[in-house]
ZAMARGU-4260 file (C-alpha; in steps of 0.2 Angstrom, whole numbers, plus 5000, padded with zeros to 4 digits):
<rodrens>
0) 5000/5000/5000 | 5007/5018/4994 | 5005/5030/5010 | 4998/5047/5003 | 4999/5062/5014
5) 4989/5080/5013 | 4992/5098/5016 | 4979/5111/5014 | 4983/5131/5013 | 4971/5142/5014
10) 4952/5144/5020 | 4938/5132/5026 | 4930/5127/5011 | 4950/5121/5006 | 4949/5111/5019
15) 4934/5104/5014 | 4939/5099/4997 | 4957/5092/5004 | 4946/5080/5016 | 4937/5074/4997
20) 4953/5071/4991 | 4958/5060/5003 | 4943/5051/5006 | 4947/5044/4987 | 4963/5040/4990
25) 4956/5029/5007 | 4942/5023/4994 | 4957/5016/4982 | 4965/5007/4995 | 4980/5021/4998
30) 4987/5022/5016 | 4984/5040/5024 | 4997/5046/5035 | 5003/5062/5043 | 5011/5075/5032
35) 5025/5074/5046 | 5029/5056/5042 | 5037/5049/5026 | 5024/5044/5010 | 5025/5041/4993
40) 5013/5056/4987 | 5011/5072/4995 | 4996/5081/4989 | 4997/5101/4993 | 4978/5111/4990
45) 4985/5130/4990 | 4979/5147/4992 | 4984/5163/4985 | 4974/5175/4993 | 4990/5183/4998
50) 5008/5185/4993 | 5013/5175/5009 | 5000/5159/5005 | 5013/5158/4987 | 5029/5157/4996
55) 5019/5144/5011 | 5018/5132/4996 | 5035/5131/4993 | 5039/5131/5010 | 5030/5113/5010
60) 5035/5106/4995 | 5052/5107/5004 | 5046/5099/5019 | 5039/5085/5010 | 5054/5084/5001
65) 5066/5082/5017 | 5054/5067/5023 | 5056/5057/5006 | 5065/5065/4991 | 5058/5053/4978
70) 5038/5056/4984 | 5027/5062/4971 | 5023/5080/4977 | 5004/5084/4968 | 5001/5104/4969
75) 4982/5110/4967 | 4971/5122/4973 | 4969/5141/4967 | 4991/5144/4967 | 4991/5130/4956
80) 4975/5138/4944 | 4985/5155/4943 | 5003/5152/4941 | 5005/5132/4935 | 5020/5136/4928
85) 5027/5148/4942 | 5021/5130/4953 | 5031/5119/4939 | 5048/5125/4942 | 5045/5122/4958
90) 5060/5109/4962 | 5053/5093/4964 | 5035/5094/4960 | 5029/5081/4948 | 5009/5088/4944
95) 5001/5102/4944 | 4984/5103/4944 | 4970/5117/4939 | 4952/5122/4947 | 4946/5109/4931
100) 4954/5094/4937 | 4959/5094/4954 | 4944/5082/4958 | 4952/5070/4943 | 4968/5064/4947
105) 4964/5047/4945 | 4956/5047/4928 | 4973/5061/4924 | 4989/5049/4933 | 4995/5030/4932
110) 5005/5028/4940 | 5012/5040/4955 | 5028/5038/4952 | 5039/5055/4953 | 5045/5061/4936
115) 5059/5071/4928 | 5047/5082/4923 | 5033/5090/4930 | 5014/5086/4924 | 5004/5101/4919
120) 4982/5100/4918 | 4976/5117/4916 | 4962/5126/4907 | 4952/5140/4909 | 4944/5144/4923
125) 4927/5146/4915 | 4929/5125/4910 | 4927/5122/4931 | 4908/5122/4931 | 4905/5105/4938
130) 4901/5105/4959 | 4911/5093/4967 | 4904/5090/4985 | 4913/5091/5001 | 4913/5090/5019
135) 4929/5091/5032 | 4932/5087/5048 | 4941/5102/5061 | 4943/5094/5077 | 4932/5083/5076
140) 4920/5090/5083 | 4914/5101/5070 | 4912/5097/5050 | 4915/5110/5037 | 4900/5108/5023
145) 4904/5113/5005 | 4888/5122/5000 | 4895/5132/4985 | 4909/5135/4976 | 4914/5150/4963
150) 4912/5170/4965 | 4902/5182/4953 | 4909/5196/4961 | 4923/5206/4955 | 4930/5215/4968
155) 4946/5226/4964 | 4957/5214/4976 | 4953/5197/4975 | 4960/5184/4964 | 4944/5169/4969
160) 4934/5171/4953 | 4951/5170/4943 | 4953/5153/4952 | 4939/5146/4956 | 4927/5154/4941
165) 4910/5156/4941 | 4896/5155/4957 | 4887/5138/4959 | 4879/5126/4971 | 4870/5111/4972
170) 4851/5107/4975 | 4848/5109/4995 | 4844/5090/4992 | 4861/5085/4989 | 4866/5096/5004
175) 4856/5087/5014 | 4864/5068/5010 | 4881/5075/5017 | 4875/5083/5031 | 4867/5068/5036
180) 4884/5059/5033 | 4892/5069/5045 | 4882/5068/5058 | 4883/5048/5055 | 4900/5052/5058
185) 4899/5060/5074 | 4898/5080/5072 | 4889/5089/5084 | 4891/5104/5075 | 4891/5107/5055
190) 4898/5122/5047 | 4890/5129/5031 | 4904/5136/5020 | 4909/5140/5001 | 4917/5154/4992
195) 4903/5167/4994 | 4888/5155/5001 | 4875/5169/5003 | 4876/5165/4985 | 4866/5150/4986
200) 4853/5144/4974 | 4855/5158/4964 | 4850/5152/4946 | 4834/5142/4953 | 4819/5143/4964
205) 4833/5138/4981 | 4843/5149/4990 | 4851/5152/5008 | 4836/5155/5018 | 4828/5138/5011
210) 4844/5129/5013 | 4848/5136/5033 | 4828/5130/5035 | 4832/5111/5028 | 4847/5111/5037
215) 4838/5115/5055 | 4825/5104/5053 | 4839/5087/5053 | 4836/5083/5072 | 4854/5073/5070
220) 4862/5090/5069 | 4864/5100/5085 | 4872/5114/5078 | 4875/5126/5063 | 4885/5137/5061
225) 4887/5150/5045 | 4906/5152/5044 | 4906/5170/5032 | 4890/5178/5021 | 4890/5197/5012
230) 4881/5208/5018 | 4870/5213/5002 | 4867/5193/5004 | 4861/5194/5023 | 4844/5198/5021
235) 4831/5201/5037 | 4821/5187/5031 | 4838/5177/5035 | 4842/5185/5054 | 4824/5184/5058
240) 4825/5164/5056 | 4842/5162/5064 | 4835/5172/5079 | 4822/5157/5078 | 4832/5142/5074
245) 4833/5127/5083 | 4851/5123/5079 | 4859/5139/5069 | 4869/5147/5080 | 4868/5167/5086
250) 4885/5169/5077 | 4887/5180/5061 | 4905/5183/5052 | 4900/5198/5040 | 4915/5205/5027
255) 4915/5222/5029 | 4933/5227/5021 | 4930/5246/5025 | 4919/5258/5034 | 4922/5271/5022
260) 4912/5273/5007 | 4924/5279/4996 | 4934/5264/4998 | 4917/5251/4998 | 4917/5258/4978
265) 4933/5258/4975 | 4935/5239/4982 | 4919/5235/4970 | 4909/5230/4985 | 4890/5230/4985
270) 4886/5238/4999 | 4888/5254/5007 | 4890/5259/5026 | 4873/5260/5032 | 4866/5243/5023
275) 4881/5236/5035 | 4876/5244/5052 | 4857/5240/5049 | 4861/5222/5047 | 4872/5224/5063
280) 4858/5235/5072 | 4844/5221/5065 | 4853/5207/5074 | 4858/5215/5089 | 4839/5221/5092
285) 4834/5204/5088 | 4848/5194/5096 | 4857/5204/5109 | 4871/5189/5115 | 4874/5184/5095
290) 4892/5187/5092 | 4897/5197/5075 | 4914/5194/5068 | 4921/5208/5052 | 4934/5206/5041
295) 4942/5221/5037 | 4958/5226/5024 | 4969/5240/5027 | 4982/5249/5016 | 4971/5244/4999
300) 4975/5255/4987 | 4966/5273/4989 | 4965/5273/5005 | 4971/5286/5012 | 4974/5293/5029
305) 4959/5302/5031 | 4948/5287/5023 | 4956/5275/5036 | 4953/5283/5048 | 4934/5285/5044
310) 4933/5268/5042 | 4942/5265/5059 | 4930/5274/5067 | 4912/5266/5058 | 4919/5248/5066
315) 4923/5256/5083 | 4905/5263/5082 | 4899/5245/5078 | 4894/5234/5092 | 4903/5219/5085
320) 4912/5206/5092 | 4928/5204/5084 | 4939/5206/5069 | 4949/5197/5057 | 4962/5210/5048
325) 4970/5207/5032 | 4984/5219/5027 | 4983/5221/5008 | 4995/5211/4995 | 4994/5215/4977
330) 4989/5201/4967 | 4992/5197/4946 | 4977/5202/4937 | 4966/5213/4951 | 4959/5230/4947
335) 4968/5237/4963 | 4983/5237/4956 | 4978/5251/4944 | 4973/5262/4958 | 4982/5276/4967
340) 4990/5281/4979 | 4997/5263/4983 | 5000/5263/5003 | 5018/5260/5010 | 5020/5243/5017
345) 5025/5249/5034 | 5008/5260/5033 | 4996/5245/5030 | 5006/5236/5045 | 5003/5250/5056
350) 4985/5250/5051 | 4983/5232/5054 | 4990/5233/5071 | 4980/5248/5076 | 4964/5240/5070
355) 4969/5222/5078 | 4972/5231/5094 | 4953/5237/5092 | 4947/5219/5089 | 4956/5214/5106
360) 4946/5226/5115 | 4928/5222/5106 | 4930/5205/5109 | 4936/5208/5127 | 4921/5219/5132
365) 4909/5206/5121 | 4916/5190/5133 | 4914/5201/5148 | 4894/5203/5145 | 4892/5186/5149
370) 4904/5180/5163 | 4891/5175/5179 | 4880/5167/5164 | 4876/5149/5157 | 4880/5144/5140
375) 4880/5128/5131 | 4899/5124/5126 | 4904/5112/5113 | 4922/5102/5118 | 4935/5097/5108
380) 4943/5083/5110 | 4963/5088/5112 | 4968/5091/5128 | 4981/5108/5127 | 4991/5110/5142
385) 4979/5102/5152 | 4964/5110/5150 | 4951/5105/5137 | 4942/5120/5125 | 4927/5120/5118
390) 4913/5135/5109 | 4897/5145/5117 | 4883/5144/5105 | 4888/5162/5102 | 4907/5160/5099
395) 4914/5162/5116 | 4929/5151/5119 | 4931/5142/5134 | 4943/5133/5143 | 4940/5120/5161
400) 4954/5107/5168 | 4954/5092/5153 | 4944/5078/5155 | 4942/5065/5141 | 4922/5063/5147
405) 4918/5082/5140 | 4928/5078/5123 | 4914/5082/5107 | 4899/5083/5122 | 4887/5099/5122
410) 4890/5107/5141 | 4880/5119/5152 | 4895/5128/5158 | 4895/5144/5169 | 4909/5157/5163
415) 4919/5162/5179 | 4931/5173/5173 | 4942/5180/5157 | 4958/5179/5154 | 4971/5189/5146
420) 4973/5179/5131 | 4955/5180/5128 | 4950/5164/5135 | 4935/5162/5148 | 4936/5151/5162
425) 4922/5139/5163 | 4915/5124/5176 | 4902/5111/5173 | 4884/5113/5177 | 4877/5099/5187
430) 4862/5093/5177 | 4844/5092/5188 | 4851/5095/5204 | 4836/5097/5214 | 4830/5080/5208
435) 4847/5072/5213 | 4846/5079/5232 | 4828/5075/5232 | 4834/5057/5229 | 4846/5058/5242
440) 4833/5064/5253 | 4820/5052/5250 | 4833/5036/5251 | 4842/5041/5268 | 4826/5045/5277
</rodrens>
């Protein structure tokens, strides 16, 4: 048996499709092992939403290459849909495949056998229009669920429609058959993700809303959870349900990339401002303990001082949760590279840093609002330095002394207190204590 290991870069819905991969290989009879140990095939999915996800791929391929020089190293993902070539002379990577065949390497390779030469399948991105299901584990406690593929959108910094091409999504049907195979599997909690999912259903009579409502009624399922959706693609009829839901979870990430108009139309988003602090306001009125995650870029080209700093303060008027900052990295072929005045380097760190420094202080004062209150906690498994870690419903992370009992279990917890790192300090809920000490009662006279 030929051992095969995997490496994905990049985001969720990556690491989804990596989890497909390998499930083939299993189904073919290949060995999966670590990417730390020795195998015969190393299969890398990439990214290349930054410069810094490029150089992580060849930073691999030389890891993989220490463990067994003669492996056959497969590159894929969206690095290897923009720059296959720029992949191929990458020393010792024998195939390279596109967005088209990434789902294909058996019908494409023989034998996996490392060549002289690397192997080369690439088309245009417009060719990838099939939708390959998919559905990964994280820690296994949670599955990320492939709900849609692709982008429409062309927004001035992004390089995912060049790799991935156009938006499309399965019938909810189909969703449905691998949601119930995770919870089969054991997931408490399923994590609907794609490239721009909000996006869902868009060329039939299906869409999100109908999707989130199939999804919540799958008794097997305890939780959902929506990793990322556009505002434009937020709609009221969609917080109104997840304020109702059985199982999607008060938890909302929301792009937001800049508080300043100016640079929402330069960036080609489809949005302005105030659509983006109704939808805040809406959930907050509707679901006051729901956490609100942003992602913001800073240093984009355009932005100037004055601009960034309009934006800096719409987010610290927002009552959100936390942020995920992204300093801005040209990329081939994107419209912001024609746009001016291009922000020094050492300027977008600093704005990164000031805006990061605001996300420690949301999410601060946001876990404050509950310690003293109960929340359900879902555990992982891994113990880390003797504690065991687990989520609140609303994204509140939480940490109580290891015990392998809690691992993948739904807790009543009581949050104690916060910690400096951000961690909350959690202790069991004793389930039905009257009943117990009436028992007692009633036994021993």
């Amino acid at each position: 048996m030929k051992k095969v290991a995997f490496y994905t870069l990049g985001c969720r819905l990556n690491f989804s499709e990596t989890s497909a991969m390998r499930r083939d290989f299993e189904g073919r009879s290949f060995l999966v092992t670590d990417f730390e140990n020795e195998a015969d095939i190393y299969v890398i999915n990439t990214c290349s939403v930054t410069q810094d996800a490029n150089k992580d791929c060849r930073k691999v391929v030389r890891r993989a290459l220490r463990k067994n020089p003669n492996a056959f190293v497969a590159i894929t993902g969206c690095y290897a849909q923009l720059e296959p070539q720029e992949i191929a002379a990458i020393d010792g990577v024998s195939l390279v495949l596109g967005a088209k065949d990434k789902f294909n390497i058996f019908d494409l390779v023989e034998s996996f056998e490392k060549s002289d030469e690397p192997i080369i399948y690439h088309s245009d991105v417009n060719e990838a229009a099939d939708f390959h299901h998919a559905f990964s584990s994280g820690d296994r406690t949670r599955a990320f669920l492939k709900v849609q593929d692709g982008c429409d959108y062309k927004c001035s910094f992004c390089t995912i429609p060049l790799a991935r091409g156009a938006s499309r999504s399965p019938k909810i049907s189909e969703v449905l058959t691998n949601a119930h195979k995770a919870a089969q599997e054991g997931f408490k909690e399923i994590v609907v993700t794609g490239v721009n999912a909000g996006d869902f259903g868009k060329d039939s009579d299906e869409s999100f809303l109908k999707l989130l409502m199939a999804l919540d009624e799958i008794q097997a399922i305890e939780r959902i959870r929506v990793s990322s959706i556009e505002p434009n693609l937020l709609n009221e009829d969609i917080i109104h349900f997840v304020a109702n839901s059985r199982a999607v979870q008060p938890h909302f990430h929301i792009p937001l990339q800049s508080g300043s108009d100016r640079m929402l139309k330069l960036m080609r988003r489809r949005y302005k401002s105030d659509l983006y602090a109704g939808r805040v306001a809406l959930i907050r009125q509707l679901m006051p303990h729901a956490c609100i995650g942003v992602d913001v870029i800073t240093g984009h080209p355009g932005e100037t001082h004055e601009l960034f700093q309009e934006s800096f303060n719409f987010i610290d008027s927002l009552d959100i949760s936390y942020l995920h900052v992204f300093t801005y990295s040209e990329r081939p072929n994107t419209h912001a590279l024609t746009l001016k005045p291009v922000i020094p380097k050492n300027e977008r760190k600093k704005r990164t840093a000031k805006l990061r420094r605001l996300s420690a202080k949301k999410r601060f004062l946001f876990n404050e609002r509950f310690i003293g209150d109960n929340r359900s906690v879902l555990f992982e498994e891994e113990e880390k330095d003797g504690f065991i870690q687990g989520w609140t419903d609303n994204y509140i992370r939480v940490i109580l002394p290891y015990s392998q009992k809690f691992g993948n279990t739904i807790q009543d917890v009581h949050l104690s207190s916060q910690l400096n790192n951000g961690n909350v300090v959690g202790s069991i809920i004793l389930q039905n204590i009257d009943s117990k000490i009436h028992n007692l009662l009633a036994v021993h006279g």
